[in-house]
Backbone as numpy.savetxt, mean C-alpha at the origin, in Angstrom:
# Nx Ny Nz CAx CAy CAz Cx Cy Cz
27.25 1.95 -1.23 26.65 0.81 -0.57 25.59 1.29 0.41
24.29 0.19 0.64 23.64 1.02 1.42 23.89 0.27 3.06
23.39 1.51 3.80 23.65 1.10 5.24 22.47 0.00 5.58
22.83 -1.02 6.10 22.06 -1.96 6.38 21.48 -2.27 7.97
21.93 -1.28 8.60 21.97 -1.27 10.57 20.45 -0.86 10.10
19.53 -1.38 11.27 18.32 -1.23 11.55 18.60 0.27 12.55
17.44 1.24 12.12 17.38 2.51 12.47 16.44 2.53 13.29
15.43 1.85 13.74 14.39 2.29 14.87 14.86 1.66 16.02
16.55 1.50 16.16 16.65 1.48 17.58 17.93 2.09 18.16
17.42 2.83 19.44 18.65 3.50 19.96 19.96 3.09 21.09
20.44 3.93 21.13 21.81 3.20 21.78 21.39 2.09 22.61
20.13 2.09 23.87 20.03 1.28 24.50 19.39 0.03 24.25
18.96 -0.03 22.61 17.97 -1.24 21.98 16.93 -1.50 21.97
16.48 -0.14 22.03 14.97 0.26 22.59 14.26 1.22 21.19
12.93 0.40 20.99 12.50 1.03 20.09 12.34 2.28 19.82
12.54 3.29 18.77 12.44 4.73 18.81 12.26 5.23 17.16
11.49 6.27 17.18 11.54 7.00 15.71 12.58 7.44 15.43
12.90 7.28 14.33 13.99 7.69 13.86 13.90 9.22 13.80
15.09 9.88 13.94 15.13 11.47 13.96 15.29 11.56 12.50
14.52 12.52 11.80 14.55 12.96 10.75 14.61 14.51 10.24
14.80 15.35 11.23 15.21 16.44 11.56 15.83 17.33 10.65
17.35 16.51 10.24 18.17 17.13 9.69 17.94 16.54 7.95
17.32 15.93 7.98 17.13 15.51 6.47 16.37 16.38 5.44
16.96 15.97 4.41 16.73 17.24 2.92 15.42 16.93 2.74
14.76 17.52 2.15 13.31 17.01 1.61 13.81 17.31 0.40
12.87 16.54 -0.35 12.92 15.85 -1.87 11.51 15.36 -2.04
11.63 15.11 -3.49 10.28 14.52 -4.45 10.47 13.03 -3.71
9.47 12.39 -3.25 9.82 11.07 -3.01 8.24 10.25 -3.49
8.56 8.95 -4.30 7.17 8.43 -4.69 7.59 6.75 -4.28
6.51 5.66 -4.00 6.21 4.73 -3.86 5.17 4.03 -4.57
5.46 3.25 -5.25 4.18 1.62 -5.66 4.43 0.63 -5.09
3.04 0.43 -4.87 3.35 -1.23 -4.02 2.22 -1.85 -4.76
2.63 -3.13 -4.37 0.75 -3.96 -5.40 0.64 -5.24 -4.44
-0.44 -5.48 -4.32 -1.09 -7.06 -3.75 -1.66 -7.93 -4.79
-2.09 -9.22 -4.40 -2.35 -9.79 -5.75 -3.92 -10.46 -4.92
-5.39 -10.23 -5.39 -6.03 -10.65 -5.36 -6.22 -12.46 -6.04
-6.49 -13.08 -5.09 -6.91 -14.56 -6.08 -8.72 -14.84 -5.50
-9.30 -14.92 -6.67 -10.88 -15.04 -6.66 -11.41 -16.35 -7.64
-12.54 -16.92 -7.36 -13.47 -17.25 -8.02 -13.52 -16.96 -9.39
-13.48 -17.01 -10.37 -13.99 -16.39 -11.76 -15.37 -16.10 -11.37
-16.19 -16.37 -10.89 -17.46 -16.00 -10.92 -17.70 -14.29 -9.92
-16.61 -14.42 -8.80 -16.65 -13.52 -8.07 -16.16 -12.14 -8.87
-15.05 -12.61 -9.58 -14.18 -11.21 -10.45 -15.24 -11.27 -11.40
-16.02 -11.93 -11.93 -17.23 -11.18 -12.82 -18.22 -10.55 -11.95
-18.42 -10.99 -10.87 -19.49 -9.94 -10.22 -18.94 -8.76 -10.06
-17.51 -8.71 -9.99 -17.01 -7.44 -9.56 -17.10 -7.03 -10.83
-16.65 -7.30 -11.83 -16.49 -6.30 -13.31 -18.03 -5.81 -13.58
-19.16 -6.82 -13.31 -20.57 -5.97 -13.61 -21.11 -5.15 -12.66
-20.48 -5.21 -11.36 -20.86 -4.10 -10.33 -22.23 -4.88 -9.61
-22.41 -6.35 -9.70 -23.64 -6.85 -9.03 -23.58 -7.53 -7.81
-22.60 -6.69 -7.28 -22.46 -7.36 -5.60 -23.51 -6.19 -4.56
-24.13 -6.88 -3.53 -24.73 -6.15 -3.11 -24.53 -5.05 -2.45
-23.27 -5.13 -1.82 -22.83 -4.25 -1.27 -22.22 -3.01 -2.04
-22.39 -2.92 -3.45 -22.15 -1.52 -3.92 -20.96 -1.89 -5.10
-20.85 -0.59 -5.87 -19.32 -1.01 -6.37 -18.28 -1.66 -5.33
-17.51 -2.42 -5.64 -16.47 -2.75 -4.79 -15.18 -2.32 -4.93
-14.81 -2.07 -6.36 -13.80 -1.32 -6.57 -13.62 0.04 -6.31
-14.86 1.11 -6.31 -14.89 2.16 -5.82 -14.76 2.58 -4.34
-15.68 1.30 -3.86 -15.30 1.76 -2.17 -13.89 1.37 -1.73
-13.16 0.51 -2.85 -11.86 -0.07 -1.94 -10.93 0.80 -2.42
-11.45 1.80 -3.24 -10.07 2.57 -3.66 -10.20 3.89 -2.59
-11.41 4.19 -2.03 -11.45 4.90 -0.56 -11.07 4.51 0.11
-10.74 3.14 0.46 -10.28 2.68 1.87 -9.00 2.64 2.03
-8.49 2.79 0.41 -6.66 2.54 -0.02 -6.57 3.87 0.31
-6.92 4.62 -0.47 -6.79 6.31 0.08 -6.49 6.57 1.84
-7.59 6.14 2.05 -7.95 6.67 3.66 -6.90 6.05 4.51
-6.64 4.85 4.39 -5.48 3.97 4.85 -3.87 4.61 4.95
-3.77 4.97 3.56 -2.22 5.70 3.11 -2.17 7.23 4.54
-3.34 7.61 3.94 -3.05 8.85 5.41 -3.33 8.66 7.11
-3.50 7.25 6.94 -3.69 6.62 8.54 -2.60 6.15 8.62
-1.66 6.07 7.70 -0.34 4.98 7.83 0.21 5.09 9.34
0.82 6.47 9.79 1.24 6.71 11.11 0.57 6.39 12.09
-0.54 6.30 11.78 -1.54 5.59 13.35 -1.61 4.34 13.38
-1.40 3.39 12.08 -1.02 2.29 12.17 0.16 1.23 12.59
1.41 1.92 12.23 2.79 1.43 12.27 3.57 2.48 13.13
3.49 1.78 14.23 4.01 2.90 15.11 5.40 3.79 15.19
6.28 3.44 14.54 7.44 4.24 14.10 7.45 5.28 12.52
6.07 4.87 12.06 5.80 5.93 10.75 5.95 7.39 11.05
6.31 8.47 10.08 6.64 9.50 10.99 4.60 10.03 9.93
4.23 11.39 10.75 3.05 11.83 9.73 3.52 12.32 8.70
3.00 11.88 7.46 4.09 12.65 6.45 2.69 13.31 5.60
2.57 14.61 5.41 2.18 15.23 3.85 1.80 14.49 2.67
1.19 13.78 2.46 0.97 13.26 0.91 0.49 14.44 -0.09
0.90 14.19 -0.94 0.81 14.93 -2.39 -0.24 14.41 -3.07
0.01 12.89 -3.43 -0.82 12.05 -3.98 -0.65 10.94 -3.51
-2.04 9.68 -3.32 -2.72 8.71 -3.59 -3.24 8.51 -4.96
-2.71 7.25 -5.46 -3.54 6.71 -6.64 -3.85 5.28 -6.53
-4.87 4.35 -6.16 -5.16 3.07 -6.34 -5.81 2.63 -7.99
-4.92 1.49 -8.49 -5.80 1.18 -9.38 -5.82 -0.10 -9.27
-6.44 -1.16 -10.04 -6.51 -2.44 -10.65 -6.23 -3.09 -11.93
-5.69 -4.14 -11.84 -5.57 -4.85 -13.28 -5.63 -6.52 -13.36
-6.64 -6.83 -14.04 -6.47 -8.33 -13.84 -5.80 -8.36 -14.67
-4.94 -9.80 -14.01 -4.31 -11.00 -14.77 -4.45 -11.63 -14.94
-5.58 -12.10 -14.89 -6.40 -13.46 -15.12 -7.74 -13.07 -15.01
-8.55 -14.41 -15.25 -9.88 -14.44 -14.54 -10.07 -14.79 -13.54
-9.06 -15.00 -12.74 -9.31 -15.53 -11.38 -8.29 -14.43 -10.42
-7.14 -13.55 -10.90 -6.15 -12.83 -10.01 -6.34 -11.39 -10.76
-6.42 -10.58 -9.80 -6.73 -8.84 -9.79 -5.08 -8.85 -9.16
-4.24 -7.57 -9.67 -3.39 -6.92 -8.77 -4.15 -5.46 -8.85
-3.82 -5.21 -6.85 -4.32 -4.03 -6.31 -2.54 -3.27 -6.23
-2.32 -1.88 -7.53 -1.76 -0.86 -7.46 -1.84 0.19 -6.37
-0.61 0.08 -5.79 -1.08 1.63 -5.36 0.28 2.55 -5.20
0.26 3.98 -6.08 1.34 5.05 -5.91 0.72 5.74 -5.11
2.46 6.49 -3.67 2.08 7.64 -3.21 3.28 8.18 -3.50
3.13 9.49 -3.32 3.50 11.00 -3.66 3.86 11.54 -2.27
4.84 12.30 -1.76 5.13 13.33 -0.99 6.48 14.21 -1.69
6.18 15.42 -1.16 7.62 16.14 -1.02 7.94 16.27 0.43
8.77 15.85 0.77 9.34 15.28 2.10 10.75 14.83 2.40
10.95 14.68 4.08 12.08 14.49 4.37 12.05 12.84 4.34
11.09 12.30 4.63 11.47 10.35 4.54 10.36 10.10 3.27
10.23 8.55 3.39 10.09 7.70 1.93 8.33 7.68 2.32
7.54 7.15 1.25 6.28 6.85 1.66 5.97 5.35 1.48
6.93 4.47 1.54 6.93 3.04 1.33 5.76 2.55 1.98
5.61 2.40 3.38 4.72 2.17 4.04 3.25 2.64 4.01
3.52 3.96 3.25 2.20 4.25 2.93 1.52 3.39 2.05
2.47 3.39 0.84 1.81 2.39 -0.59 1.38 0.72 0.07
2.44 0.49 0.69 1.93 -1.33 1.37 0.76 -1.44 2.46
0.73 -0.14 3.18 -0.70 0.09 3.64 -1.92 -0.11 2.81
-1.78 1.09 1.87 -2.72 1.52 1.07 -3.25 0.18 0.40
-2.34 -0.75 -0.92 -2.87 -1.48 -1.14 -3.23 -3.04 0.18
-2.62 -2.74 1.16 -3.26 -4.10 2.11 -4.44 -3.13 2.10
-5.29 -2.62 2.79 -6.43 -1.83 3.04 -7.24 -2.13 1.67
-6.60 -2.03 0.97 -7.47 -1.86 -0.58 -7.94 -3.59 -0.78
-7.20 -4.13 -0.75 -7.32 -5.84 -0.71 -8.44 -6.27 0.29
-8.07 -5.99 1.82 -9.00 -6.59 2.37 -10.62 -5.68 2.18
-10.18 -4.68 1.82 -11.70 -4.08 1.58 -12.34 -4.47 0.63
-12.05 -5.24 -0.53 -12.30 -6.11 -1.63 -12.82 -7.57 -0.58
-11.97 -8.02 -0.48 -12.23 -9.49 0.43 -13.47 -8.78 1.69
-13.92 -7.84 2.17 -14.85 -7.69 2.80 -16.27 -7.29 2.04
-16.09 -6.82 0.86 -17.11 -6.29 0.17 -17.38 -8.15 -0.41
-16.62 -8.84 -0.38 -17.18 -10.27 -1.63 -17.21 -11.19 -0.60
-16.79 -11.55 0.55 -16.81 -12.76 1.42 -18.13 -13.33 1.16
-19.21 -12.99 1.30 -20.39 -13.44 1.15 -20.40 -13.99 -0.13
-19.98 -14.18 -1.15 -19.98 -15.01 -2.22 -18.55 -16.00 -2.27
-17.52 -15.30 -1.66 -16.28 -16.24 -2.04 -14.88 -16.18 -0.80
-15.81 -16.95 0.16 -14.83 -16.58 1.58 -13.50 -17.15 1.18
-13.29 -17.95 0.28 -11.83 -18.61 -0.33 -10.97 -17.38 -0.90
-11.36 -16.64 -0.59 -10.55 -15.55 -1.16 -9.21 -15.85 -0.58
-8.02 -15.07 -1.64 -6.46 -15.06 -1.11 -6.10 -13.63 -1.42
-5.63 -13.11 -0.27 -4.78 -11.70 -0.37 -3.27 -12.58 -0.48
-2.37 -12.22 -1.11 -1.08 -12.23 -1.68 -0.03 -11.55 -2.00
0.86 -11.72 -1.77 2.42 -11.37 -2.79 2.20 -9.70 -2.43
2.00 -8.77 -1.12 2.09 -7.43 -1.06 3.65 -7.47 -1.08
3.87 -6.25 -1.93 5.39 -5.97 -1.88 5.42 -4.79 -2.40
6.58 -4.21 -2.51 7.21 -2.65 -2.83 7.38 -3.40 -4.40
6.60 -2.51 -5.45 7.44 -2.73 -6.62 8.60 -1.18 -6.77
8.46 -0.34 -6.87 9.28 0.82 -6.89 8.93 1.89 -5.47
10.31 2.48 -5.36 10.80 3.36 -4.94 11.94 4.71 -5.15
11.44 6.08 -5.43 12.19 6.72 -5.70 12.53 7.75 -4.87
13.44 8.90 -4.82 14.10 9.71 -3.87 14.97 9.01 -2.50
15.19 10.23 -2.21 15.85 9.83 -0.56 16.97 9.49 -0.34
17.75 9.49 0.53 18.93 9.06 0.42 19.79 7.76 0.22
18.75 7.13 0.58 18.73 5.27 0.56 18.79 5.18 -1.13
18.37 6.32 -2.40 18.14 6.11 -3.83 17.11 5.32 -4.16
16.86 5.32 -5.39 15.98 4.21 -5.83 15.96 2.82 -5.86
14.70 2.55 -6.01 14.70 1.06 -5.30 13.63 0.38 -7.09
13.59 -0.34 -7.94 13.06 -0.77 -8.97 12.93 -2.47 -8.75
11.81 -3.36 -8.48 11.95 -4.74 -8.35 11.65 -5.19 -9.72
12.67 -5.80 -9.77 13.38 -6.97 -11.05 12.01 -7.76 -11.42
């Protein structure tokens, strides 16, 4: 069974990093995905690359990158962890909804969960900043953990 007590707080109820000290390191990987909702006209500008501001998928898969290794400066109980790998990709499901992928990689003592739900939020709104000028109706959506593996907590697979 897994332990369900919240860990970032200590005896006195006061926020704190968790000690991770004594923990094994292991292979540990994360995916998370967001769900873009657009315009059809906007997800075709993006598939022909005629937005002005540049590819958009290329710069947002830098910003997913760059994000995953900022994770700890963002979420203040993240510990800095080693990444192995970053991978952002895309896939529409429609003509109107993109999901933004993203796996990370460490060999490490904790999980990189937070990295991947970083990575793809970062990757999303850097999409929604590269297109606002054509489709401020944009919707970022549905970020969630689809998998998780290693660690002591085990794997995590959403149904």
């Amino acid at each position: 069974m897994t332990d369900t007590r919240l860990t970032h707080f200590n005896e006195e109820g006061r926020a704190h990093m968790v000690d991770v000290t004594d923990k094994n390191t292991s292979d540990r990987s994360a995916t998370a995905a967001a769900t873009l909702r657009m315009n059809a006209e906007t997800m075709e500008l993006i598939r022909q690359g005629k937005l002005k501001k540049g590819d958009v998928l290329a710069v947002a898969q830098v910003a997913g990158i760059m994000a995953a290794k900022k994770t700890s400066e963002l979420i203040p109980m993240c510990h800095p962890l080693p990444l192995t790998k970053v991978d952002i990709s895309f896939q529409e499901r429609s003509e109107t909804e993109m999901d933004v992928l993203a796996t990370v990689k460490t060999t490490y003592v904790t999980g990189v969960e937070m990295e991947a739900l970083t990575a793809v939020t970062a990757t999303a709104l850097t999409v929604y900043d590269m297109c606002k000028a054509v489709d401020k109706g944009m919707v970022i959506a549905e970020v969630r953990l689809l998998e998780k593996t290693g660690g002591k907590s085990g794997d995590f697979h959403r149904a």
